[in-house]
C-alpha positions, 0 to 999 in steps of 0.5 A: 641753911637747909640740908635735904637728903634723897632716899629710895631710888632703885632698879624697878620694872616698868608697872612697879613702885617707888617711894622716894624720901627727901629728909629735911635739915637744919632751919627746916622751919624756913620752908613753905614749899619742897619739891621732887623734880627730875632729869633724864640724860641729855635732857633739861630738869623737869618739874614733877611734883610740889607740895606747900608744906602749910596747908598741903597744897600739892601740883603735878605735871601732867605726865605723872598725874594719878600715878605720883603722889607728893606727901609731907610729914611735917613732925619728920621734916620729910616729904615723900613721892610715890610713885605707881605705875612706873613707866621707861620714861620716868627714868631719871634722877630725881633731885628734891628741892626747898623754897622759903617762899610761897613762889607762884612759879613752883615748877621753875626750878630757879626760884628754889634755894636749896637743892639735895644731891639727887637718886637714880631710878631706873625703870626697865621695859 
């Protein structure tokens, strides 16, 4: 079993930053992939972020790219999101999730096993 606790979420203004923190737990040494996803009231979870935790291999959607940043450390088993830049539509709560595969379909949120309970960010305008 894996445990994975979010971190980081707040209030910022629309320019600011965040860095979100997913700290990993128990057989930590299971996983291949974590990633940040994110839903928005009345709308469906959406994919934002992987990182493959061998290798380093990262993958963003389109709306986020050069603006977030997915990292790892693996001696903390915690993987981070930075995110720059931050706009009103990236409001939402973002859950981190972890795969015990190497999946193609990264950004489908059914092939991961283990999920954390999710932080609220909130931009404003």
């Amino acid at each position: 079993q894996v445990q994975l606790v979010e971190s980081g979420g707040g209030l910022v203004q629309a320019g600011g930053s965040l860095r979100l923190s997913c700290a990993a737990s128990g057989r930590t040494s299971s996983i291949k992939t974590m990633s940040w996803f994110r839903q928005a009231p009345g709308k469906e979870r959406q994919f934002v972020a992987a990182i493959r935790w061998s290798g380093g291999s990262t993958y963003y959607t389109d709306s986020v790219k050069d603006r977030f940043t997915i990292s790892r450390d693996n001696a903390k088993s915690t993987a981070y999101l930075q995110m720059n830049s931050l706009k009103p539509e990236d409001t939402a709560v973002y859950y981190c999730a972890a795969d015990q595969d190497y999946s193609i379909n990264y950004a489908y949120s059914g092939v991961y096993d283990y999920w954390g309970q999710g932080t609220q960010v909130t931009v404003s305008s």
